[in-house]
Structures are given as structure tokens and as C-alpha cells.
N, C-alpha and C positions, 0 to 999 in steps of 0.2 A: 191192720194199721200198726199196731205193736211190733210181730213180727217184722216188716216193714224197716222201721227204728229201729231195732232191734239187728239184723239183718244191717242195715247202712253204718250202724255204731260199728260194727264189728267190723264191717271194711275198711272204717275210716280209721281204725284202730291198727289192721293190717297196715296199711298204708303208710299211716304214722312210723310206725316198727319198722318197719322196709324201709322207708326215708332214712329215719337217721340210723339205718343197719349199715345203709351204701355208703353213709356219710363215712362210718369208719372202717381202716383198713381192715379187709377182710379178702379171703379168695375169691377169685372170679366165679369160680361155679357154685357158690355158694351164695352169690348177688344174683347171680341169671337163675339161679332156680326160686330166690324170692320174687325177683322180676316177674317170673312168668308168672310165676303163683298169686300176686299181684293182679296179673293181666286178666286172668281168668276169670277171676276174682270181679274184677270193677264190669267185665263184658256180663258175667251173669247176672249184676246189677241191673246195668243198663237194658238186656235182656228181659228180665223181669221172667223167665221163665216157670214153671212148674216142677217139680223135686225129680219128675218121672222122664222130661225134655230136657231137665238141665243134666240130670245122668248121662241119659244119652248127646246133647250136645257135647259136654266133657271130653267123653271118649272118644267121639271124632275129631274135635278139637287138638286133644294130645297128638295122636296120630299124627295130624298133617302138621301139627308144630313140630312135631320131632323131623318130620321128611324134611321140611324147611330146612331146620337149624341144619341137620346134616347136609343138604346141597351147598348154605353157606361157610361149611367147614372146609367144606369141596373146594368152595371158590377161593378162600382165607388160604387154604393148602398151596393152589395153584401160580398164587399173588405171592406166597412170600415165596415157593420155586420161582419165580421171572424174578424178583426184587433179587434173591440168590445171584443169579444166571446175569443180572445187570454189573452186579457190585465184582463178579469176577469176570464179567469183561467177555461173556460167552460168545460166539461164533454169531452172524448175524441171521441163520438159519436157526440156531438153537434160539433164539431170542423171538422172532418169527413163529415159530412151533409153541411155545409157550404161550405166547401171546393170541395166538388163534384159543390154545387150548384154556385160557383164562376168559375168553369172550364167550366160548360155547360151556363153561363151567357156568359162567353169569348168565346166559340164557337157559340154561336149564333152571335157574334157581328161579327166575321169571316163571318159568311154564310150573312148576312145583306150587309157587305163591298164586298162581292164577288157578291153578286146581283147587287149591285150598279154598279160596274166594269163591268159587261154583261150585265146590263141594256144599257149600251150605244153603244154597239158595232151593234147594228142594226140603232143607228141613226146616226154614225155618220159615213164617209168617212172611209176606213182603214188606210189611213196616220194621220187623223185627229183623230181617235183612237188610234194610235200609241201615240200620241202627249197628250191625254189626261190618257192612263195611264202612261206615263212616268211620266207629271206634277204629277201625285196623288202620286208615288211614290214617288217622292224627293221634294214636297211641305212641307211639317214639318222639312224637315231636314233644310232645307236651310233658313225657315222661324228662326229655333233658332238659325241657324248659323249666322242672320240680328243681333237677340236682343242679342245677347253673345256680336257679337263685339261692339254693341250701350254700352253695359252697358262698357264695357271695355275701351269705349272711340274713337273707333276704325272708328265708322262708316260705309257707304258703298262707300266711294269715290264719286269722279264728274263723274256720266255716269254708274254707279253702278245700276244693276240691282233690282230688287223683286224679292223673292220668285218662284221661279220654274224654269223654262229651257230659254235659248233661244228660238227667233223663228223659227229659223232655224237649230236647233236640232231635 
């Protein structure tokens, strides 16, 4: 039970620290790497796992985030080649070629995210799956839903949650 508290103080703590890190200017990769560390963070909450299953969750975890982020660097590569190829007016074959080659960039990012999402369901529990695709789904949302109301002044209240579900959802 201490643990426990103890354990959620320190998320909440994280969180905190992450909030207003984003609030101020700082480099992008140095916001995406508290983002994730964040991320991690509130899933093994919700998780609830053991020292010896969240190790290994972790490590698979990183994994298939890193394959992600890199196919959506793919696709961000591909998108701003066509946005190029538009602004100088490229040939309507070069435009075409692009354009295929930014659809099949975004579906491989699909089929990448969709491994991820079955990669876990042999590790973990079915409730505890349950729990971890729900958090992936409504993790970004909720996360801009944080920094909208931060910028707007809003905040998240005293006892205001992070980023993804209850534990008890």
C-alpha cells in the first residue's frame, strides 16, 4: 500500500515536471524523450505489474516504440518530399510517384503500430491487455488535452490526473 503511494507520488511528480518542462521553450527531442518517459511511466502504473514483468515489458516496449517512431520519421520524410515536389511545381508523374510513395510509407506505419499492439497480447494478462490498448488509444489525446489547457492557463487541478485512463478503467 505505501509502495503503492509512494510509486503514484512519484509519477505524479514526473508528470508535473514534464508539464511545465513542455510549457517552456525547450528542443523537440528533449520534450519527446520526457513524453515517452512519461508514457512508460503512467502505462506501468496502470499496468500494475511486478519489477521482474515490468523489466521485461519495458524492453519490448522500447523496441517497438523505437520501430514506430522511425517508420513515422519515414512518413514525415516522405510528406515533406511531396510538400517540396508541390511548392516547385514538380511534373504531374513526380507528384503521383510521391504520393503513392507517402500512402505506402503510412501503411507500413499502420502495419508497424498494429504489430506493436499484438506483440503484447501474448505477454501480458487479458485484463492487463485490455488496459494497455485502451491506454494507447486515448494516450495523445489526453496528453494535448494536458498542454491545451496548460497553454490556456487552465491546468489540471489538485488531484488531476496524467495522461491515459484511470486505474480502474
Amino acid at each position: 500500500m505505501l509502495i503503492s503511494i509512494f510509486k503514484k507520488s512519484i509519477i505524479y511528480l514526473l508528470v508535473l515536471t514534464l508539464s511545465l518542462g513542455l510549457v517552456a521553450a525547450q528542443p523537440a527531442n528533449k520534450a519527446k524523450e520526457r513524453i515517452a518517459m512519461m508514457k512508460k511511466m503512467k502505462l506501468l502504473e496502470i499496468l500494475n505489474l511486478d519489477e521482474q514483468n515490468s523489466e521485461k515489458f519495458l524492453i519490448k516496449y522500447t523496441i517497438y516504440e523505437k520501430k514506430v517512431d522511425e517508420q513515422r520519421m519515414a512518413v514525415d520524410a516522405v510528406a515533406d518530399e511531396l510538400g517540396e515536389a508541390i511548392k516547385k511545381d514538380a511534373s504531374k508523374d513526380e507528384i503521383a510517384n510521391l504520393t503513392d510513395k507517402l500512402i505506402n510509407s503510412q501503411s507500413k506505419l499502420n502495419e508497424v503500430y498494429l504489430e506493436k499492439l499484438r506483440a503484447f497480447k501474448t505477454v501480458l494478462e487479458p485484463k492487463e491487455y485490455a488496459k494497455f490498448l485502451v491506454f494507447e488509444s486515448k494516450f495523445m489525446k489526453e496528453l494535448q488535452k494536458i498542454l491545451l489547457n496548460m497553454a490556456k492557463g487552465k491546468g489540471r487541478g489538485p488531484g488531476g490526473r496524467g495522461p491515459g485512463m484511470n486505474d480502474d478503467e
